[in-house]
C-alpha positions in Angstrom: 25.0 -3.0 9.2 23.9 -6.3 8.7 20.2 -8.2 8.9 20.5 -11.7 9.4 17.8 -14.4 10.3 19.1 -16.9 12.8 17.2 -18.3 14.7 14.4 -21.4 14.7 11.9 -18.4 15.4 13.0 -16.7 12.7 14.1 -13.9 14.9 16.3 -11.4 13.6 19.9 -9.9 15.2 20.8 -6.6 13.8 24.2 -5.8 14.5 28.1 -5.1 13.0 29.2 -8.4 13.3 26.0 -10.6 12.9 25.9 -13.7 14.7 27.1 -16.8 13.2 24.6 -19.1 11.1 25.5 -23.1 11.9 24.6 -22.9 7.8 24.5 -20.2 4.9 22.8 -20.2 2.1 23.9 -18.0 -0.9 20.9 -16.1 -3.2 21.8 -14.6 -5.8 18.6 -13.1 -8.0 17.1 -10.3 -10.4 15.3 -8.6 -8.1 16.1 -5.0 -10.4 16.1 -4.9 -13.9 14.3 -6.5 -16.4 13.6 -9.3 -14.5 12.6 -7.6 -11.8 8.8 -8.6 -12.0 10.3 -12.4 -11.9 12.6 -11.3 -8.7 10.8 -9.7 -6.4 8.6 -12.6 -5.7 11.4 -14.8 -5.3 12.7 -12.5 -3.2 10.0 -12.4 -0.7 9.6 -16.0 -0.7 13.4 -15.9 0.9 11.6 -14.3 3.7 9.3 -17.5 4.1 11.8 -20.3 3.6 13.3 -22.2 7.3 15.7 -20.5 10.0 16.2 -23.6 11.0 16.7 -26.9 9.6 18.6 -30.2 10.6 18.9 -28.4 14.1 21.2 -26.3 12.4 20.5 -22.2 12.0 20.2 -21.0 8.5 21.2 -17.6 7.2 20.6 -16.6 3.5 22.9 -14.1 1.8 20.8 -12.3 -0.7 22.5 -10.5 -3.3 20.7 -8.9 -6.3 22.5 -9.2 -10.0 20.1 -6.5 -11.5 19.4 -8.9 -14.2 22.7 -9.0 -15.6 25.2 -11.9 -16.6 28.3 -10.3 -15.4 26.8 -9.2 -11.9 25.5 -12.9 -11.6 28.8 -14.1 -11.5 30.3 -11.6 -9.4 28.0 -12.3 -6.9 28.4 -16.1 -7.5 32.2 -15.5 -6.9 31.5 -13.1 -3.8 28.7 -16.1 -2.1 31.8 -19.1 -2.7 35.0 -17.3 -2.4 33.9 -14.7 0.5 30.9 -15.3 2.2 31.9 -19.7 1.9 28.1 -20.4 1.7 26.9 -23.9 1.3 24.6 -23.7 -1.6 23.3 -21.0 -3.8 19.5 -20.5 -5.1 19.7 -18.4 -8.2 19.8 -17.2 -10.5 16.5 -15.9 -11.8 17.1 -16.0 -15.8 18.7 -18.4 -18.3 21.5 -16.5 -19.2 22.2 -15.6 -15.9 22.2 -19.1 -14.7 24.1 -20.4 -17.6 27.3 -17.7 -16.7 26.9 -19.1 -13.3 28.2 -22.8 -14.3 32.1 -22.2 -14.3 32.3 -20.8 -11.1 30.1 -23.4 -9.5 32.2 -26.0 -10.9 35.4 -24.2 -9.9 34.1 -24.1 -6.4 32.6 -27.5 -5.8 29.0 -25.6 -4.8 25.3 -27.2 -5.4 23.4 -24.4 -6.8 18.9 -24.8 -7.7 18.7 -22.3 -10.7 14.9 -20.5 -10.7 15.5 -20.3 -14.7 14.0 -22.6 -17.4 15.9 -23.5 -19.8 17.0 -27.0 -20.3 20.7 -25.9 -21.2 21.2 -25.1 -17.4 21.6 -28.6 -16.6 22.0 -30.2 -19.9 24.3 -32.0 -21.0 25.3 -33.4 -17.8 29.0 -32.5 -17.5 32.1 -31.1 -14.9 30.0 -27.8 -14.2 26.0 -29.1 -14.6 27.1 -31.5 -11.8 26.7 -28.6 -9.4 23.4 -27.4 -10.9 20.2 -28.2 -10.2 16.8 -26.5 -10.9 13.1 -25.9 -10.0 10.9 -24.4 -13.0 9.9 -26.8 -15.7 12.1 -27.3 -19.0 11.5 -25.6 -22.1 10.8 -29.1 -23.7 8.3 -29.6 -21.4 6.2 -26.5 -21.3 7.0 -26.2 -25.5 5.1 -29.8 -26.0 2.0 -28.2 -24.0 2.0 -25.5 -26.5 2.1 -27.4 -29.8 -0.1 -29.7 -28.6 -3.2 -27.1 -27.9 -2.3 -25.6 -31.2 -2.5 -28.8 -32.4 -5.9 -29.8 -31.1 -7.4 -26.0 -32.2 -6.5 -26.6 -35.7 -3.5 -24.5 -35.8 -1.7 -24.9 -39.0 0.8 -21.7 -39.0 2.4 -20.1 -36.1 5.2 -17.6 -35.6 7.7 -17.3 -32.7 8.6 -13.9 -31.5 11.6 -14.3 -28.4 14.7 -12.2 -26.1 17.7 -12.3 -28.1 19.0 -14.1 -25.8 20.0 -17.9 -24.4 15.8 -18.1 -22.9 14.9 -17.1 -26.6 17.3 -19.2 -28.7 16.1 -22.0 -26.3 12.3 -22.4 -26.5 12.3 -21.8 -30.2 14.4 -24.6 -30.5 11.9 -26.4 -28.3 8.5 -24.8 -30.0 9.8 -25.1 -33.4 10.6 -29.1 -33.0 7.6 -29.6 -31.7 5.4 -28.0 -33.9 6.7 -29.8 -36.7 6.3 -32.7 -35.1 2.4 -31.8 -35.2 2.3 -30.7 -38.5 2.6 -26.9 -37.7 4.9 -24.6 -40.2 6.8 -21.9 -39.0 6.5 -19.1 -41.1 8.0 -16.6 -39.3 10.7 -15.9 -36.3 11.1 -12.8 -34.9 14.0 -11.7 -31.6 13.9 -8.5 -29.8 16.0 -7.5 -26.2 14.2 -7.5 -23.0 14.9 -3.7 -22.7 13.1 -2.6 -26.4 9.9 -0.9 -26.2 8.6 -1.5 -29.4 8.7 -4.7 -31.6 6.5 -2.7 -34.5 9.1 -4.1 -37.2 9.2 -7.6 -35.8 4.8 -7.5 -35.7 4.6 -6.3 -38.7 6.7 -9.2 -40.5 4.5 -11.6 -38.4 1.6 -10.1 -39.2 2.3 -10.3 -43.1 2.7 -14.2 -42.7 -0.8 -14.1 -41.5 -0.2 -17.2 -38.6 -2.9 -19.0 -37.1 -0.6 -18.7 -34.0 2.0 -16.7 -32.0 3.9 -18.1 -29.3 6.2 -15.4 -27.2 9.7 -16.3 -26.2 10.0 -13.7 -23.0 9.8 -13.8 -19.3 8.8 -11.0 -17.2 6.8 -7.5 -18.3 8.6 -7.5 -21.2 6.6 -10.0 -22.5 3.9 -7.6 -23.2 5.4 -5.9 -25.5 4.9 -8.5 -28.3 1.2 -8.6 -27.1 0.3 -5.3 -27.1 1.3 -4.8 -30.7 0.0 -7.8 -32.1 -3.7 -6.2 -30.2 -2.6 -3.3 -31.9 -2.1 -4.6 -35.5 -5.4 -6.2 -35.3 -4.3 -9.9 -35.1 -6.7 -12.0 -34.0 -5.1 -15.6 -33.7 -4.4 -17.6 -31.0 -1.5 -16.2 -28.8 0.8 -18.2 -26.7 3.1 -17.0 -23.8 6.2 -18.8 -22.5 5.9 -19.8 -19.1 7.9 -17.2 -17.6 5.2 -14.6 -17.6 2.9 -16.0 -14.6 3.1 -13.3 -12.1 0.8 -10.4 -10.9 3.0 -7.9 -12.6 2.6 -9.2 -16.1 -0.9 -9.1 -16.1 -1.0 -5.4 -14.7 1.4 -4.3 -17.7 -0.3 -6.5 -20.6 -4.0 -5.5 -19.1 -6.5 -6.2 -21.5 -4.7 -7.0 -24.3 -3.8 -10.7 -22.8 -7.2 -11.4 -22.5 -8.1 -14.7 -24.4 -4.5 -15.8 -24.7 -2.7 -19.1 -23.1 0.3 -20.4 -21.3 1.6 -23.3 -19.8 2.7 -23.1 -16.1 2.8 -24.5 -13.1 -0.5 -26.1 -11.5 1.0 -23.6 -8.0 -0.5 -20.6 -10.6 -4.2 -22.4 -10.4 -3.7 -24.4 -7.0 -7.1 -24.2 -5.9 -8.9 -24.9 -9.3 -6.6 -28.4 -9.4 -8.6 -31.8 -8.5 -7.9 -33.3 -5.4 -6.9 -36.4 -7.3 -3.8 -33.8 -8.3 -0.8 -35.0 -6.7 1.1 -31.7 -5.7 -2.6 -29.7 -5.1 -1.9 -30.0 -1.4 1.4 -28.3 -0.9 0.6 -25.8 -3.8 -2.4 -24.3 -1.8 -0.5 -24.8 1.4 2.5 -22.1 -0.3 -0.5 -20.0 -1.8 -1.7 -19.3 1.5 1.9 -18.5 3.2 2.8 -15.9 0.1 -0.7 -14.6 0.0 -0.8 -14.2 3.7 1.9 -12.0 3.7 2.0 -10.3 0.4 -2.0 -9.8 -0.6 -4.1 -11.6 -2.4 -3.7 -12.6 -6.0 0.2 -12.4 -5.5 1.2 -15.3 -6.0 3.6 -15.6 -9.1 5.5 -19.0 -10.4 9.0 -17.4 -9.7 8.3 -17.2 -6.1 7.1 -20.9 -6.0 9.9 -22.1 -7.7 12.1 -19.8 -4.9 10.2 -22.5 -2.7 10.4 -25.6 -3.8 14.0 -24.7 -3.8 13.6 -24.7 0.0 11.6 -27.3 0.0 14.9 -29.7 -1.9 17.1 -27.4 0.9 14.7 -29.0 3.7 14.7 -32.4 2.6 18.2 -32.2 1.5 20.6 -30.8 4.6 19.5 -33.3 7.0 20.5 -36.0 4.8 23.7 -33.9 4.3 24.7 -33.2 7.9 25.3 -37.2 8.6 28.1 -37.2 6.7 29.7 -34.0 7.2 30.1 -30.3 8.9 28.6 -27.2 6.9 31.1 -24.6 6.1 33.5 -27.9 4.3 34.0 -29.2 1.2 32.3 -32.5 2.2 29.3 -31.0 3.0 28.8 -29.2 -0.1 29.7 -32.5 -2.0 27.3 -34.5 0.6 24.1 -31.6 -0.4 25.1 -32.2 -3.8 24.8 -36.1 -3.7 21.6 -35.7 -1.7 19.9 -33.3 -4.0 20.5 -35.6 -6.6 19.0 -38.6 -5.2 16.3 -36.6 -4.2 12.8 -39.1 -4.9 9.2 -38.7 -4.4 9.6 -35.2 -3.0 5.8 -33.6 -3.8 6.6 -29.4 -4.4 4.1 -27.3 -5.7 5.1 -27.7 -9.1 5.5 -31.5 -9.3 6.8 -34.8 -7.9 10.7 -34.2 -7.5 12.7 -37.5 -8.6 16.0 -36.9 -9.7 19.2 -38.7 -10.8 22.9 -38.2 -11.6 21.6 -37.4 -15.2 18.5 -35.4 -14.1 18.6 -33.0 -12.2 15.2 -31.1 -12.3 13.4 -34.6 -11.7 9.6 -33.5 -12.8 7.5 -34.8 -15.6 4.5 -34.1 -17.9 2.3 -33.3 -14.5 4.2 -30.8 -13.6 2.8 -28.6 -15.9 -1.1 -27.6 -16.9 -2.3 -25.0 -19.4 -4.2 -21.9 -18.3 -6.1 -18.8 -20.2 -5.9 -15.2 -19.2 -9.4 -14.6 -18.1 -10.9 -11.3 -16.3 -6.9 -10.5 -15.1 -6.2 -14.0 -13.8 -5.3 -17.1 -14.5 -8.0 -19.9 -16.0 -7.0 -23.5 -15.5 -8.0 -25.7 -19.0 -8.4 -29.3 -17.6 
């Protein structure tokens, strides 16, 4: 048996064979697994986003790839080949995102990745076409970081990361950027999302004696760094890639995050933004919706990015449906064009304009820097 939303109330039909969506919408995410803490939320925003759009019904097809590369393609396969959905959101990681290409290429379908890295849509070739994608680069949140360390005097730092593409990716990003400011690397230090312990990799950090830290992890694993630097005594500064700001994080890292900084969206400190901020107004407006449903203080940057996917979906089909039928080839390759001409489109993350060779479309405001403070998130002006 099958659920499937509908209808413009957002009414659901329960039955054997569910009744047929004018428009599907494939999702493929982590909500198990490592990533899970990063899923989940996008998960329950798929329970918030349109039934209805373009006069058209909208079903979504949420599939979960447990966090794993292989799965994410299978699934990718299953939403094309099988299910013949229109556009896919997802996935939730790098790596999982990345594995996604080929088949998205092979299939002609527009996909918005909820992962970071900039190697998801760059370089701009046969595949990337298809790709778009909602979280900020890792250029982008990496030039935050070495600029704070930067202006606090940081001389040293030390990059500890997944052994993985997320990883590889923003210490590429951290480590060009902190030489740019004069900052030495003295140490780099990889360990798997599953590991729980990192004692050899702190310990090697440690003996460098940086003024800084910056962690390369998304998700509760991300904690694990954190809690044995606390452990080891270290009492630099201590940096956190941007793929840590949800609840769960701060439940598992507790105390020990206290006093250390990020760079994320401003969605994470909507109500702390000035008015003068363009995207404070539909950031607080999604705060609300999540919060409204899922408690206060849940709100978590996977989930808005799971939004302002809808919100490109929303802005997009219309556009899409005046030049074709969903369920074609033309209208995947009409979404497609429309995404990527996408302009002035205010999220909660930033002001979307993209371009055939741009295809996340945000710059330097969509991104702030915030402090762990008392279990939540402090926003630095």
């Amino acid at each position: 048996m099958r659920v499937v939303a509908c209808t413009a109330l957002g009414l659901c039909c329960i039955v054997v064979n569910p009744c047929v969506a004018q428009i599907k919408i494939g999702v493929t995410i982590s909500s198990t697994g490592p990533a899970a803490s990063l899923g989940i939320p996008e998960k329950n925003t798929i329970e918030l986003l349109p039934r209805e759009i373009g006069g058209k019904s909208v079903e979504y097809v949420v599939l979960d790839d447990a966090s794993d590369t292989t799965t994410a393609v299978t699934n990718t396969r299953k939403l094309t080949l099988e299910d013949k959905v229109d556009a896919i959101i997802g996935s939730t990681t790098t790596p999982n995102s990345l594995a996604m290409l080929p088949v998205l290429g092979e299939t002609h379908t527009p996909a918005i990745s909820l992962a970071s890295s900039n190697r998801i849509i760059e370089p701009m070739d046969a595949n990337r076409m298809w790709m778009f994608k909602t979280p900020q680069t890792d250029t982008m949140m990496a030039t935050a970081i070495a600029e704070d360390m930067a202006d606090h005097g940081v001389k040293t730092m030390a990059f500890i990361g997944f052994s993985d593409a997320l990883g590889e990716a923003f210490y590429n990003e951290v480590s060009k950027f902190a030489e740019l400011k004069h900052i030495k690397v003295v140490a780099s230090e990889r360990f798997a999302s599953r590991d729980t312990s990192v004692t050899a990799q702190i310990l090697k950090i440690v003996a460098e004696k940086p003024d800084a830290v910056v962690i390369g992890a998304s998700g509760t694993p991300a904690a694990t760094p954190v809690k044995a630097l606390v452990e080891r005594g270290y009492k630099g500064r201590i940096y956190h890639n941007h793929g840590v700001a949800n609840r769960d994080f701060l439940r598992v890292c507790g105390s020990d995050c206290e006093a250390t900084f990020l760079p994320t969206g401003p969605v994470m400190v909507a109500t702390q933004l000035p008015d003068t901020n363009p995207v404070k107004k539909s950031a607080v407006d999604f705060v609300q919706r999540y919060e409204t449903r899922n408690g206060a203080g849940s709100v978590a940057a996977f989930a808005a990015y799971t939004w302002d996917a809808g919100l490109l979906l929303a802005r997009t089909i219309p556009i899409a449906l005046k030049k074709a039928a969903p369920g074609t080839p033309e209208f995947r390759s009409a979404l497609r064009d429309a995404l990527e001409a996408t302009e002035g489109l205010a999220t909660t993350n930033g002001v979307v304009n993209m371009s055939p060779r741009d295809h996340l479309g945000l710059d330097q405001r969509a991104r702030v820097m915030v402090e762990i403070e008392h279990g939540t998130w402090h926003y630095l002006p």
